[in-house]
N, C-alpha and C positions, 0 to 999 in steps of 0.2 A: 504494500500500500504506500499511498503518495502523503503525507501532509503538509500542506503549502498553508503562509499565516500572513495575514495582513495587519501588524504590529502599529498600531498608532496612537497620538497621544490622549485622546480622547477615548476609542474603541479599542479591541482586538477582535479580529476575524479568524477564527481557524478552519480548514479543511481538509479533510481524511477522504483517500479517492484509491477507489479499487480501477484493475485496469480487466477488461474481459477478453475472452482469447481473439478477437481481431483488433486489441488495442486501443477499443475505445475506452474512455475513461468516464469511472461512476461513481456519483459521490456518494460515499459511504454514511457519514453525516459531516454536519456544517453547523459553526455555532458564533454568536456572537457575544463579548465579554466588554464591560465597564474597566479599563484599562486599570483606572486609580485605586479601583474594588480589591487591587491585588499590590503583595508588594513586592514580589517578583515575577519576570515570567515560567519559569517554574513552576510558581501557583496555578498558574493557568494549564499548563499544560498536565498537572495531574489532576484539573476538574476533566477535562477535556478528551485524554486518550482514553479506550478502553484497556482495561486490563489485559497483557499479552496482546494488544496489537503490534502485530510483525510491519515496519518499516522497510521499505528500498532506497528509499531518497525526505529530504524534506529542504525546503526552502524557504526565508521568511523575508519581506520586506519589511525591514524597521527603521520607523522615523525619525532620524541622526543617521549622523554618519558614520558611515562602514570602514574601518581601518586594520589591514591585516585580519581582516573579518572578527574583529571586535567593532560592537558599538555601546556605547552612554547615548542609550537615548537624551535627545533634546527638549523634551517635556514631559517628562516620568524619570525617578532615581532607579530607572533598571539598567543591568551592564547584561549584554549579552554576549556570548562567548561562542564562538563555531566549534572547536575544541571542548567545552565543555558540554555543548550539548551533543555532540559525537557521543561522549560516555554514555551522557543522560540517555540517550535514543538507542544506543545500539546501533547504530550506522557509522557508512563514512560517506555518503555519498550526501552532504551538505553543504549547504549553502546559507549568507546573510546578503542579503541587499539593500540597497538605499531602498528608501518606503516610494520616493519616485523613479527610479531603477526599475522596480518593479512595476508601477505604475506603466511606464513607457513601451515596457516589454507587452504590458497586456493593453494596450493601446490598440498594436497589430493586429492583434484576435476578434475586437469586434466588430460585430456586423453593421452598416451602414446604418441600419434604423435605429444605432446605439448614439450615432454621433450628430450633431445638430451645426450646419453649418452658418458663421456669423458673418461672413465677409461675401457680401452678394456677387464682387469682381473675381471672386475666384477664379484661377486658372493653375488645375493638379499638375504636378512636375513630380518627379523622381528626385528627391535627396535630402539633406538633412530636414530632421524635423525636432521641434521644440516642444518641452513638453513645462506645462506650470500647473499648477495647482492650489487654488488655497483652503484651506481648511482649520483646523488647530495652532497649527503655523502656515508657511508659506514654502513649498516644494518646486522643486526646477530641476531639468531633468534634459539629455537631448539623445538625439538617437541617430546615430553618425551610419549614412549611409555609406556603403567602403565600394559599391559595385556589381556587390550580390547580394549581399543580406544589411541589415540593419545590426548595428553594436548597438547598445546601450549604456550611456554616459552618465553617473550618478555627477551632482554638485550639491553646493551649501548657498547658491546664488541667491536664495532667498535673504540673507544675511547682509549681502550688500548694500551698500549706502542708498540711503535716500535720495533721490534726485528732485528736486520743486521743477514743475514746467509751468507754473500762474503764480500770479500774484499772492492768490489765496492759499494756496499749497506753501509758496513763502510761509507765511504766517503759521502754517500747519508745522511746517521743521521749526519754527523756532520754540512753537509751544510743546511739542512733541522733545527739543532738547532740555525743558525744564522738569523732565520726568524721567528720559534716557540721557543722564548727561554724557555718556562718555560715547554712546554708538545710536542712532536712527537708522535702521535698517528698515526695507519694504515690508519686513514681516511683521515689523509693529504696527502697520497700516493692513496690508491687505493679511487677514485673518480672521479668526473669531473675533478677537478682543479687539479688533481694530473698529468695529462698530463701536465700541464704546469710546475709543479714544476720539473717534473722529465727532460721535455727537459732544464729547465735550468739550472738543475743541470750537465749535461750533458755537454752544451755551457761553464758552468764556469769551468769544467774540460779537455776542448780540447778535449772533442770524435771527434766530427768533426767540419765543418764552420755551423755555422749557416743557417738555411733555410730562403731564401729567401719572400717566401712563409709563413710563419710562423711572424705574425705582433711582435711586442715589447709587452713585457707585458704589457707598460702602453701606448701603442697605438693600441687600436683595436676600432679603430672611424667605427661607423656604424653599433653598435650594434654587430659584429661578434663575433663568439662563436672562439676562440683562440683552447680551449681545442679538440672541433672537429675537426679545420685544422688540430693540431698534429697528432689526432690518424689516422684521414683519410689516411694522407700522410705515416705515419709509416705503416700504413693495407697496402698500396697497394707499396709498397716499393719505392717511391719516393722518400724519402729522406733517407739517411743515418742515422741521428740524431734524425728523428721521428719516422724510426723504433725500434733503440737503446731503444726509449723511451716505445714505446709499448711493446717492448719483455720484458723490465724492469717491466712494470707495471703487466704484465700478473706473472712474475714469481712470485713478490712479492704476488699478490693475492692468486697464488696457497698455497706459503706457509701461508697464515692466512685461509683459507678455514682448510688447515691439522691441523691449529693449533686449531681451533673452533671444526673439528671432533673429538679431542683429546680429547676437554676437556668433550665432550658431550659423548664421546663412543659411536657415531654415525654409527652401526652398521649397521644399517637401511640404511645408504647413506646419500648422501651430495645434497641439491637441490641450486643450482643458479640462480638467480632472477637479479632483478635490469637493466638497460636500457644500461647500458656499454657491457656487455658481449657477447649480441646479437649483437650490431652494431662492434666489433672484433672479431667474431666468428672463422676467419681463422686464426688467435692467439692466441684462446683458444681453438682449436682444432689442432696445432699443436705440441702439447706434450708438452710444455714447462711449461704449465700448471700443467698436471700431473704430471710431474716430480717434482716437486718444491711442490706440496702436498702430496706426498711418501717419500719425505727427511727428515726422522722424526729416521733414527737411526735404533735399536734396538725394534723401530714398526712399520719400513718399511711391515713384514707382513700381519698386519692389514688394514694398509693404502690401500695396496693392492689390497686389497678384496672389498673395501667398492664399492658401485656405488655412482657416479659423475655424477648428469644431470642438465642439463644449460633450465633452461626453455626459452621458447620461445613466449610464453602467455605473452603482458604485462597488461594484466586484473587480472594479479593472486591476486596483495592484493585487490583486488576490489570483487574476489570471495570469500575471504576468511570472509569480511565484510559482503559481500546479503548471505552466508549459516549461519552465528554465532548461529543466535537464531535457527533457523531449526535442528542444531546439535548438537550445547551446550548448550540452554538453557539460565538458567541466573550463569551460571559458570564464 
């Protein structure tokens, strides 16, 4: 059997896949875990396997990065070890991935009704393509065509500096450095928490009154998730200040999407992944998006051209984990 696990800071995803004798693959079961519910992933996996399940392979996309196939996850205190969980499994045929590694890989697998195209000028080419995602944090990822098949390029690009392209966005780094004084990176912006950053960056500049609706930052008793009143409220245009915030957040996205197709010469296209995108789809499907990922100058042309799709699969890094060894081997 196969188990492939989609490691994130928010969830975990596990899956156990039998193969039957023409090779198709079936899943055995499939389970989903509250990431922070556990304090290590270990815990999870002895809710998870069954007793005496025989293992061939297992591979896991987790959210940090992968170094000498160790990772410190980036938003949970779990350390995961390829080496140790060799012991732990009884295998050797494993693997750790970037959680968008993963992602990118299962990118390739779905079918066209999975993927939602943003950029109406499209025109499909063959080659590199760029992969972002935001969710809990902010993921970037690229998938280097070589000529025959696609690699897959794990980064930390999400971590990179903030860049202001308006005036207002000025204003946003500067309020954003009395909080992150020493680093602003895109991930403080396009993420969960970045709804909240940005409605109060908003509140402390007088866009409008505050929403009622919208708890204090340091009062959201009852477990509430703050970040999804905002964006809820901003989607469906109930408030003035949450949608402000939403169009904010889409715009800034757009332009770090154009800026990761830049650096990748992502001919190929741009795929979007991540848990945000899909739950504001009628703000990423408004244009503001596209437009704010063609404001690149003098390669507006290019930008142009590329195809833009928003997946809609949130199983994609979990696919990209159960095909690894079926299609790369031990690459």
């Amino acid at each position: 059997m196969i188990l492939a696990g989609d490691i994130g800071g928010t969830k975990t995803v596990l899956s156990l896949l039998g193969k039957e004798p023409g090779g198709a693959q079936t899943c055995v079961q499939e389970q989903s875990f509250a990431s922070r519910d556990f304090d290590t992933f270990d815990d999870i996996l002895a809710v998870f396997l069954p007793v005496g399940a025989k293992l061939s392979s297992a591979c896991f996309g987790v959210a940090g990065p992968v170094v000498n196939q160790r990772c410190q996850t980036t938003n949970l205190p779990w350390l995961l070890d390829a080496a140790e969980l060799q012991q732990r499994l009884g295998i050797t045929r494993i693997k750790l991935l970037n959680d968008l590694e993963a992602m990118a890989l299962g990118m390739l697998f779905l079918p066209e009704q999975d993927l939602l195209e943003l950029n109406p000028g499209a025109q499909p080419q063959i080659g590199n393509i760029a992969v972002i995602a935001a969710g809990t944090g902010l993921g970037e990822a690229i998938l280097h065509w070589n000529g025959n098949h696609y690699h897959a390029i794990a980064t930390e690009g999400g971590h990179c500096d903030f860049a202001p392209q308006t005036g207002q966005q000025d204003l946003l780094l500067a309020y954003l450095r009395t909080i992150y004084a020493e680093h602003v990176s895109y991930e403080r912006i396009i993420s969960g928490n970045g709804f909240s950053h940005l409605y109060d960056f908003l509140c402390d500049y007088d866009f409008a009154a505050a929403c009622p609706a919208v708890p204090a930052a340091d009062d959201c008793s009852g477990g509430c998730d703050r970040n999804a009143i905002i964006s809820r409220l901003g989607i469906n245009g109930e408030d003035p200040l949450c949608s402000e915030a939403v169009r904010l957040f889409v715009e800034i996205y757009g332009a770090e999407a154009g800026n990761l197709a830049l650096k990748s010469l992502a001919v190929g296209g741009v795929f979007i992944g991540g848990g945000i995108a899909a739950k504001i789809l009628p703000a990423m499907q408004n244009g503001n998006f596209i437009r704010a990922f063609k404001a690149k100058g003098r390669f507006l042309p290019v930008l142009d051209k590329m195809p833009v799709k928003l997946s809609l699969n949130p199983r994609t890094p979990l696919l990209g984990a159960i095909h690894y060894f079926d299609s790369y081997g031990e690459e």
